[in-house]
C-alpha positions in Angstrom: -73.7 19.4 -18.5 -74.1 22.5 -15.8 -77.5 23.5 -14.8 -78.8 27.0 -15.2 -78.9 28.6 -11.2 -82.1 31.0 -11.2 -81.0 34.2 -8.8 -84.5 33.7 -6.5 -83.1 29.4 -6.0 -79.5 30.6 -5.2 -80.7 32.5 -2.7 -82.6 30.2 -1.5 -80.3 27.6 -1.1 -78.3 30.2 1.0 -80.9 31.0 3.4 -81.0 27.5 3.9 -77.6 27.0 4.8 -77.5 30.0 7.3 -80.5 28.6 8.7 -78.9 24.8 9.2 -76.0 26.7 10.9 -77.8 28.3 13.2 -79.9 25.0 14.3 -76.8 23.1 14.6 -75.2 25.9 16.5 -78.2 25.9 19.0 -78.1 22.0 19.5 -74.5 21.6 20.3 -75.1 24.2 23.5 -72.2 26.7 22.4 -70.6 28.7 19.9 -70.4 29.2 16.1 -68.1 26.7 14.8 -67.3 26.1 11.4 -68.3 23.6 9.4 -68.3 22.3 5.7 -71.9 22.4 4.2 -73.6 18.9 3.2 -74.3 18.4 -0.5 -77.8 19.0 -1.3 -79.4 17.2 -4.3 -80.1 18.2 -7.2 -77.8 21.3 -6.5 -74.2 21.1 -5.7 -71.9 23.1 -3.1 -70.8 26.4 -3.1 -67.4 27.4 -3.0 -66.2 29.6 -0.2 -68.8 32.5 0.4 -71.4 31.2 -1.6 -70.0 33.5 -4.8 -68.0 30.8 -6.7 -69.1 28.3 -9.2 -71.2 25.3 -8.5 -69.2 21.7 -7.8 -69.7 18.4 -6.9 -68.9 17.0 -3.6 -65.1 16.6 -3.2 -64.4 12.9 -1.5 -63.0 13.1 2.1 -59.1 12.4 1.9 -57.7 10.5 4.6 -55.3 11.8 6.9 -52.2 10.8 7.9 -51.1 10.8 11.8 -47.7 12.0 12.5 -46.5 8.8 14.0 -47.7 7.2 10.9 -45.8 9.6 8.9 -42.6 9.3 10.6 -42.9 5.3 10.2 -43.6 5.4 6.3 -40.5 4.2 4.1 -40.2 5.0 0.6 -40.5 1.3 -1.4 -37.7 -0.7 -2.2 -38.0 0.4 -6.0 -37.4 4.3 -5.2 -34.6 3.9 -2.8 -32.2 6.5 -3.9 -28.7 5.2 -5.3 -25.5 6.6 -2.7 -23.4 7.4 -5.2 -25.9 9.9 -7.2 -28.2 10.7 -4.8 -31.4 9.8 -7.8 -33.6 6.5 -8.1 -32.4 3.4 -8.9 -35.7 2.5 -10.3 -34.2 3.2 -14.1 -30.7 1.6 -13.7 -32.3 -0.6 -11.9 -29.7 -2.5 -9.6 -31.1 -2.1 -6.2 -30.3 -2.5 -2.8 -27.0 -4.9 -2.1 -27.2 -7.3 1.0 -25.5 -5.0 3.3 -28.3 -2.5 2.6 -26.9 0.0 0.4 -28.6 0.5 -2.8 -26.8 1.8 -6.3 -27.9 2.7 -10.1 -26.3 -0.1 -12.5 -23.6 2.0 -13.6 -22.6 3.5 -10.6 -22.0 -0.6 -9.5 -20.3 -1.7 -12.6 -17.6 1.0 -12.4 -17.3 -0.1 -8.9 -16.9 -3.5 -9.6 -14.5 -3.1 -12.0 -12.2 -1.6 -9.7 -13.1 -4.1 -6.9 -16.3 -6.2 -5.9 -17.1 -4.4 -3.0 -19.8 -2.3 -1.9 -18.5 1.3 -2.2 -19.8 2.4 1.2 -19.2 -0.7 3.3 -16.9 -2.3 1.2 -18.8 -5.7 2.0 -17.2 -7.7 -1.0 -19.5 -10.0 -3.2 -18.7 -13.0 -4.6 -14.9 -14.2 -4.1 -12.2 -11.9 -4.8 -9.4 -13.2 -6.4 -5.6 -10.9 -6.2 -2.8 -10.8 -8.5 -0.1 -12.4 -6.3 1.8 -14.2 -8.5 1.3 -17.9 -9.1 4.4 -19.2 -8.1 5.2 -18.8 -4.0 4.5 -21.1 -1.4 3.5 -20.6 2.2 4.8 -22.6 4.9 4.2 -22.9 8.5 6.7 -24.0 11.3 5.7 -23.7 15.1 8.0 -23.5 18.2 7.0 -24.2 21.7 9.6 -22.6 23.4 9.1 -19.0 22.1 6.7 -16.5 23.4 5.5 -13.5 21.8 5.3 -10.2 24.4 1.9 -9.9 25.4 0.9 -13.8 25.0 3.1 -15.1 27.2 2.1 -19.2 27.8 1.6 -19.5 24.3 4.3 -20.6 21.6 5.2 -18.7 18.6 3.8 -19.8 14.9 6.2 -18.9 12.2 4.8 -18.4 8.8 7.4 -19.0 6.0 6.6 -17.2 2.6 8.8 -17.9 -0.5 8.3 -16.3 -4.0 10.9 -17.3 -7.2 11.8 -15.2 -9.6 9.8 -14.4 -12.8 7.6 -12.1 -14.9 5.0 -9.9 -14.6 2.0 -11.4 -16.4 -1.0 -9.7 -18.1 -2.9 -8.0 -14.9 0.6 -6.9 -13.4 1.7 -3.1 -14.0 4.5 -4.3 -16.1 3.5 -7.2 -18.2 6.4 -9.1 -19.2 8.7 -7.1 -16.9 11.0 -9.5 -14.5 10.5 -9.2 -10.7 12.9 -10.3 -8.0 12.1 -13.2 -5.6 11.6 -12.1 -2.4 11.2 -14.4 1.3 8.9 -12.8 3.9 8.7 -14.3 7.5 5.9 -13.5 9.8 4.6 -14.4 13.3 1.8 -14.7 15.3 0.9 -16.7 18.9 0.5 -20.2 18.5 -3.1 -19.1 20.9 -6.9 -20.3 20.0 -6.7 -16.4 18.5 -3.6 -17.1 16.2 -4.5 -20.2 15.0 -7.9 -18.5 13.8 -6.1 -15.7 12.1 -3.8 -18.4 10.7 -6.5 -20.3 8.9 -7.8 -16.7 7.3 -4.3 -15.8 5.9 -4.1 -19.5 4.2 -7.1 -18.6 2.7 -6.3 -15.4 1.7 -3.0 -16.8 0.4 -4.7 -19.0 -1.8 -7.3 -16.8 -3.5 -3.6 -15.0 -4.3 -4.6 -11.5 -1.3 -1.5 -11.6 0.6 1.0 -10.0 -2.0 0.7 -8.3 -5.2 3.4 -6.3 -7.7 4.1 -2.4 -7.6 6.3 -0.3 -5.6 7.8 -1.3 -2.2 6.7 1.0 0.6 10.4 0.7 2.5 12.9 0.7 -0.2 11.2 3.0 -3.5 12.1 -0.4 -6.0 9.8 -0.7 -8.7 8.4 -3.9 -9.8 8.8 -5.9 -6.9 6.6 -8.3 -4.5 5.3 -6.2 -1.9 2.6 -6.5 0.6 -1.4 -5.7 -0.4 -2.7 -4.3 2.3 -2.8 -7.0 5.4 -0.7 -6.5 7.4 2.0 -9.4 9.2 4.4 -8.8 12.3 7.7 -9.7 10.9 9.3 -9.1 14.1 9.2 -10.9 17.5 9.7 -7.5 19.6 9.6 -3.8 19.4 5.8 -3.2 19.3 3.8 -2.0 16.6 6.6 0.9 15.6 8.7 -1.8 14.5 6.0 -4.5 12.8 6.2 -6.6 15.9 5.2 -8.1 19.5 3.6 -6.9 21.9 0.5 -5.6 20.3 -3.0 -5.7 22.0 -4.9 -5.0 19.0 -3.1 -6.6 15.9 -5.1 -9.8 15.9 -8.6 -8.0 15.6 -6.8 -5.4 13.0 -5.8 -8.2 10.8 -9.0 -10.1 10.8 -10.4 -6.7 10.1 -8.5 -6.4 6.7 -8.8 -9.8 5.5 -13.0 -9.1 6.3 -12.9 -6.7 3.7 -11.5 -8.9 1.4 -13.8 -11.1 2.0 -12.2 -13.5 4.0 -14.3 -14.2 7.0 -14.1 -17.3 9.7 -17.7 -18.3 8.4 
């Protein structure tokens, strides 16, 4: 309930007010600064020029500094999904571990097309190929040979061998026949190589080496072919012809098996 104002007490109350600014004015030694007025009970505080309506006191708010500012993060909850550029708070999926966040269906049509973060492509979980079921990898090593540019090293020689048969049910062509094919490959026989070595058995067994499509060199459809990491099937010639020497093939192809999720850890 509002309290009736008589004209003679609002006036009053002004004089007052003038008359406060003026002794606090006088005690601080130097000009007219302005200041908010104090409630006064029983009454209230005018708004602007003393013409407005009678309110309560309004709470101080705190204030921010700017450094303060600059180090405040939204939460976790309202981190904004990459993909849509909106919360993730409704769909909520959340941030992945290599940071990025994502709305649950932005994720799932990801996933479904590989279990990678989109951005990164950190892949989750283990990631299992199509390579077909049936090839063998071998390894043969040779003392005597050195690659160009790792000289003082011998030469490993990795054998693949792949029968024929048919495409099954995740292959472009299911129940199409494919040719065998036999791929050779080398690397040093060099603390290096060996490492690299033991990442392509792995990726050889969770089926990442080769897959089923369209070869890149001769246009034949529904053959083995290579998925995406890359071998030197030559001993020379340099990277133009897939071989030796190449300073930066060894950190290339642990590259691309890292982002299929094969890592030396």
């Amino acid at each position: 309930m509002v309290s009736l104002v008589f004209p003679y007490t609002r006036k009053a109350f002004i004089d007052l007010c003038r008359c406060a600014r003026k002794e606090m004015s006088k005690q601080d030694g130097g000009p007219k600064r302005k200041r908010s007025l104090l409630p006064c009970v029983g009454v209230g505080v005018l708004e602007g020029d003393g013409e407005g309506s009678l309110l309560p006191p309004q709470p101080p708010q705190p204030r921010r500094s700017q450094r303060q500012q600059q180090r405040y993060k939204k939460p976790a909850e309202e981190e904004a999904c990459v993909v849509l550029s909106n919360s993730t708070s409704h769909n909520e999926s959340g941030q992945r571990k290599c940071g990025h966040a994502f709305c649950r269906l932005c994720l799932d049509q990801a996933f479904k097309v590989k279990r990678a973060c989109p951005v990164c492509r950190q892949v989750y979980g283990q990631l299992i190929g199509n390579q077909p079921t049936t090839g063998c990898m071998m390894v043969e090593r040779d003392p005597d040979l050195e690659l160009p540019g790792h000289e003082g090293y011998g030469c490993i020689c990795i054998i693949y061998s792949f029968p024929p048969g048919l495409q099954a049910p995740e292959h472009p062509n299911p129940g199409v026949r494919y040719p065998g094919t036999d791929r050779v490959a080398y690397l040093p026989d060099s603390p290096e190589g060996n490492r690299v070595l033991g990442l392509l058995r792995r990726a050889f067994e969770q089926r990442l080496i080769f897959t089923i499509g369209t070869s890149m060199t001769t246009g034949m459809h529904n053959v083995i072919t290579w998925n995406d990491i890359h071998h030197k099937t030559s001993l020379w010639g340099g990277p133009h012809c897939f071989g030796y020497p190449d300073p930066t093939y060894l950190v290339r192809v642990t590259e691309e098996l890292r982002e299929k999720g094969i890592t030396a850890d």
